[in-house]
PANU-931919 format. One record per residue (C-alpha): x, y, z. Coordinates in steps of 0.02 Angstrom, whole numbers, padded with zeros to 5 digits, always signed. Layout:
# residues N
XYZ;...
***
This chain:
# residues 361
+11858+00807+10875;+11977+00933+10825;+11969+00873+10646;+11795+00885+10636;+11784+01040+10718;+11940+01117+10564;+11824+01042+10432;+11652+01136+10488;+11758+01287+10476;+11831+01272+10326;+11646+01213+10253;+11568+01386+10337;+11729+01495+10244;+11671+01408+10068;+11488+01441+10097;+11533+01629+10153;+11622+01655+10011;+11475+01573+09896;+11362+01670+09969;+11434+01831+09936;+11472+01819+09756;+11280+01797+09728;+11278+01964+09799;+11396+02047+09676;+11283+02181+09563;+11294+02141+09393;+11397+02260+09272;+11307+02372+09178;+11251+02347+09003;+11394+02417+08889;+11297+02573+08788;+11242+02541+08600;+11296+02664+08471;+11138+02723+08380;+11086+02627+08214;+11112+02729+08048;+10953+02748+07957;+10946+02640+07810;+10993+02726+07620;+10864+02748+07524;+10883+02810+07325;+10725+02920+07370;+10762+03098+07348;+10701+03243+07498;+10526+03328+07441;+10568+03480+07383;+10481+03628+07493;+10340+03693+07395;+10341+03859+07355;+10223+04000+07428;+10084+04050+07306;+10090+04234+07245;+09952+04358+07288;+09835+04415+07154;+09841+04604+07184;+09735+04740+07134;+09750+04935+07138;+09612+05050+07110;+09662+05238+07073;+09523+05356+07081;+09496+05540+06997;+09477+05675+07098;+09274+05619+07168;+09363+05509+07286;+09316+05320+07335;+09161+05373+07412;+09085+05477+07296;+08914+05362+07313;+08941+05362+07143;+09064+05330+06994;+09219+05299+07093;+09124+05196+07242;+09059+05077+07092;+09231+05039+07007;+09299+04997+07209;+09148+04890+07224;+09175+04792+07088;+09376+04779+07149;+09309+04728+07314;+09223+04600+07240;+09389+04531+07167;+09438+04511+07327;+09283+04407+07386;+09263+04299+07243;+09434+04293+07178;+09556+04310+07346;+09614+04463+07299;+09716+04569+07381;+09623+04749+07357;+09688+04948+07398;+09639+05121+07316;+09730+05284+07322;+09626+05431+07319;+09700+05556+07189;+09682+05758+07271;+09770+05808+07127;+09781+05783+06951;+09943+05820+06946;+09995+05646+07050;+09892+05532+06926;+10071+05457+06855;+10134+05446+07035;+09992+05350+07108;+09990+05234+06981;+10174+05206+07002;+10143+05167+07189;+10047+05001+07121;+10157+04963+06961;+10334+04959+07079;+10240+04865+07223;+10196+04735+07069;+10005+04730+07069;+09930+04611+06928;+09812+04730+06906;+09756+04920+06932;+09610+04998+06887;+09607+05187+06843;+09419+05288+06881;+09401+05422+06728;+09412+05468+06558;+09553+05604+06643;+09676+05473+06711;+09689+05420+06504;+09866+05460+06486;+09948+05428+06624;+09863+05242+06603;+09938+05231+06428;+10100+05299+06487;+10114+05186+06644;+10076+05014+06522;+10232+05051+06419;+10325+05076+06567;+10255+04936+06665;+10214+04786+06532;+10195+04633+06662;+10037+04756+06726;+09868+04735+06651;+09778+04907+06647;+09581+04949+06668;+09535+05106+06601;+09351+05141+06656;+09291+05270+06561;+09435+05293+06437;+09407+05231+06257;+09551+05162+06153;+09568+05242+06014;+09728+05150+05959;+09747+04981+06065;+09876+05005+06183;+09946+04835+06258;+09896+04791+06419;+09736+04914+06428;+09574+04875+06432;+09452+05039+06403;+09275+04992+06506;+09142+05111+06405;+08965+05121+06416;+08828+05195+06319;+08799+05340+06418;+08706+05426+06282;+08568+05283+06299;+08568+05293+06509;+08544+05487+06479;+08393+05453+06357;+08300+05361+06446;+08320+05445+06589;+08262+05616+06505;+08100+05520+06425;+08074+05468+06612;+08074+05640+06667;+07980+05717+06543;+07846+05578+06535;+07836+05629+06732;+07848+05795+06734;+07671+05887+06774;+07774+06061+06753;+07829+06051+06587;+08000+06087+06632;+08164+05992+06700;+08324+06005+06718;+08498+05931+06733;+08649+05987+06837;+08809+05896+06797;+09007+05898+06786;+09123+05979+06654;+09056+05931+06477;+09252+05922+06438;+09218+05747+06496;+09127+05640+06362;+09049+05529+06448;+08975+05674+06547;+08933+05773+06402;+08851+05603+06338;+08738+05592+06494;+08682+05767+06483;+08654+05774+06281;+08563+05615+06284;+08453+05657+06441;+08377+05838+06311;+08374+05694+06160;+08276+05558+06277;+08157+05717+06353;+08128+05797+06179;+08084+05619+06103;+07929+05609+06212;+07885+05792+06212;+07945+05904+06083;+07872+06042+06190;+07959+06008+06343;+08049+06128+06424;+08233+06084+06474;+08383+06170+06596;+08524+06073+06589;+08695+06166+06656;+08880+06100+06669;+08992+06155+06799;+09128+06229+06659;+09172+06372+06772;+09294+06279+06895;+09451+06177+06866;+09447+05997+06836;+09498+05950+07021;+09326+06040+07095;+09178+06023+06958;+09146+05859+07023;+09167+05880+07201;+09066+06036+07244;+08887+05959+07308;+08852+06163+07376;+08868+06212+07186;+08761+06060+07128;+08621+06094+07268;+08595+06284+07256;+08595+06275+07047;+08469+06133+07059;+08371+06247+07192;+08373+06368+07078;+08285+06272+06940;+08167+06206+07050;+08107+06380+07104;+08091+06425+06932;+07964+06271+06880;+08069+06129+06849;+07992+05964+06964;+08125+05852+06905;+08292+05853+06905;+08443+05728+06847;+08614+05754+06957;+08772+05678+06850;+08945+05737+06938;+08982+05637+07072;+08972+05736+07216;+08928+05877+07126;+08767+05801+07058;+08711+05720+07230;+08698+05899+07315;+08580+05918+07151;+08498+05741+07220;+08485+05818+07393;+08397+05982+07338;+08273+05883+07282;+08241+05792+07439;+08220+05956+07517;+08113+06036+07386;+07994+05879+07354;+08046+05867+07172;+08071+05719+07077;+08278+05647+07071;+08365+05539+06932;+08513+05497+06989;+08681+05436+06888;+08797+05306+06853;+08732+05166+06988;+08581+05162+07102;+08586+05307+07194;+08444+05257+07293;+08582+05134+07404;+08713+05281+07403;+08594+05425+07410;+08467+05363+07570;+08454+05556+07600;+08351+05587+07432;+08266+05394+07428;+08058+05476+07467;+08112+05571+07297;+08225+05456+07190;+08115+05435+07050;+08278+05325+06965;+08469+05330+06910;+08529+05317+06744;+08658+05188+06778;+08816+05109+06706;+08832+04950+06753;+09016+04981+06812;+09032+04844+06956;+08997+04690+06858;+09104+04764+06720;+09265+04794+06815;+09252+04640+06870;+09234+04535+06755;+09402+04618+06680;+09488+04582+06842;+09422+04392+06822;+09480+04379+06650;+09657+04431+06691;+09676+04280+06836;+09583+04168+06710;+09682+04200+06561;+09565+04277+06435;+09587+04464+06428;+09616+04564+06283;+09680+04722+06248;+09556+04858+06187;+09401+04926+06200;+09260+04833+06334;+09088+04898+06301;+08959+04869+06481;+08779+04896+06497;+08686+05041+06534;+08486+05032+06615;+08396+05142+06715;+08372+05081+06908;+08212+05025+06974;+08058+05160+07045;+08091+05104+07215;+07965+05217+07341;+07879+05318+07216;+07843+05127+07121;+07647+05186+07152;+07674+05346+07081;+07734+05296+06908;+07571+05296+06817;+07577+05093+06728;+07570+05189+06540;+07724+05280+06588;+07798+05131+06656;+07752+05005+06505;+07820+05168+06397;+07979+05175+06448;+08000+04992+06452;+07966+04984+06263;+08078+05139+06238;+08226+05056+06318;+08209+04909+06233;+08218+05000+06065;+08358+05104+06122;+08488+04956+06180;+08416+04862+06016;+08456+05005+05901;+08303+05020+05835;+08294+05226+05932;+08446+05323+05900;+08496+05454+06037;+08583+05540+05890;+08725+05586+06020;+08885+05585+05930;+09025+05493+06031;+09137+05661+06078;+09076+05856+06097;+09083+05927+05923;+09233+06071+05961;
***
């Protein structure tokens, strides 16, 4: 009994002791070191590099960018750079002839691809600024190359053309007998242009026709094209002595001539684009504008630098006179079919203004 009773024991010990190494927790898992990533003879992508801006300046006389006028149409046809051709666009308004060099300087050093100087008075300090700054391409509106200068492209028009027709318009209209002209300094050519061609075009159609056409000589340079109170009360003036139309050529200068008009009921031509858009003060009046086609011609220049085909020199645009707008019903159809044929003679060469290209001195 007491045998059996030693074994049961020593049976329940084992199984106690069985029992509890089943209970043991396991070790844990020793850790792995991470796995190397395979070599691979594949060299890293280079990081690609950023894409330089296409810049363009515009530098404007003294008429400012929103002259409605000759200034506003060179900026238009840089903001259109920017929409067509990404672009990036800015203008600095010039106050002072004397900071033409500077402002253009304020591009160059920034490195603009392009800038685009408004007048036949920022000339030199173009020509200066594209020997200092060759890596810039230069558009000159207004400023004819005589000698080529690298990296300048002159944008002329035929203002002697936009002038004549424009002064066959007004004579053909005129009931009077008489109109007139009020414009800038006829220092500038292409001024001087407008205004000779506008008597050639009037005296073509009526050799009897009596013409007033005055340039604002008696200022400096940095106010005959900025002084619309001068422009309106000279183009008053002519209206109260007879004339019922009148063409305004000087920036803002020539629009207070547009806006005497509107106030006097007398017929307006106005200049350089269609001054109906930038002249909605004078539209019941704005008979037409003898324009230069200066948007589509700056640019295309811009586009040809970014495309690769520019060339130095002289770039002649187009010149046309604008549509009748409002006073379309009160352009009798023989006047209209008239000056039609006229300017198709004129931009064929068939009619001669017989405007020579510079003011004989």
């Amino acid at each position: 009994m007491r045998k059996l009773f030693s074994l049961s024991m020593v049976l329940l010990v084992v199984a106690g002791l069985m029992l509890a190494a089943c209970q043991t927790p396991a070790a844990p898992p020793a850790t792995q070191a991470p796995v190397a990533p395979a070599a691979t003879d594949k060299p890293a992508e280079p990081a690609q590099p950023v894409a330089k801006p296409f810049k363009v300046g515009l530098v404007t006389d003294v008429g400012k960018v929103d002259d409605k006028s000759f200034n506003q149409s060179a900026w238009e046809g840089v903001q259109q750079a920017a929409k067509d051709l990404g672009a990036e666009v800015k203008y600095i308004e010039t106050t002072d002839p004397k900071d033409y060099a500077k402002n253009i300087a304020t591009f160059a050093d920034e490195k603009y691809d392009v800038i685009v100087t408004v007048g036949f008075a920022l000339g030199e300090a173009t020509a200066a600024a594209a020997k200092q700054y060759p890596d810039v391409k230069f558009i000159g509106v207004d400023q004819f190359q005589a000698e080529v200068t690298p990296g300048v492209a002159g944008l002329n028009f035929p203002e002697d053309q936009a002038g004549f027709m424009a002064g066959a318009l007004a004579a053909l209209m005129s009931k009077s007998g008489q109109i007139g002209a009020v414009l800038g300094t006829d220092a500038v050519p292409p001024v001087w242009r407008f205004g000779e061609g506008y008597k050639a075009g009037a005296e073509y159609v009526n050799p009897d026709i009596k013409l007033n056409v005055v340039y604002h000589n008696d200022v400096g340079f940095d106010k005959t094209f900025v002084d619309p109170e001068w422009g309106k009360t000279t183009a008053q003036s002519m209206i109260d002595k007879g004339a019922d139309v009148i063409f305004g050529a000087g920036g803002k200068t020539g629009n207070g001539a547009l806006l005497a008009c509107a106030e006097k009921g007398c017929y307006a031509i106005g200049v350089d684009t269609d001054q109906y858009f930038t002249v909605p003060e004078a539209q019941k009046v704005m008979l037409s504008s003898a324009m230069k086609l200066i948007v589509p011609g700056t640019f295309n220049l811009i586009k040809a630098v970014q495309d690769g085909t520019w060339a130095d020199g002289n770039v002649f645009g187009q010149a046309a006179l604008a549509p009748y707008h409002d006073v379309e019903s009160k352009v009798p159809a023989d006047v209209k079919a008239k000056i039609e044929e006229l300017t198709k003679k004129v931009q064929s060469g068939e009619v001669k203004t017989g405007v020579a290209p510079t003011k004989p001195q």
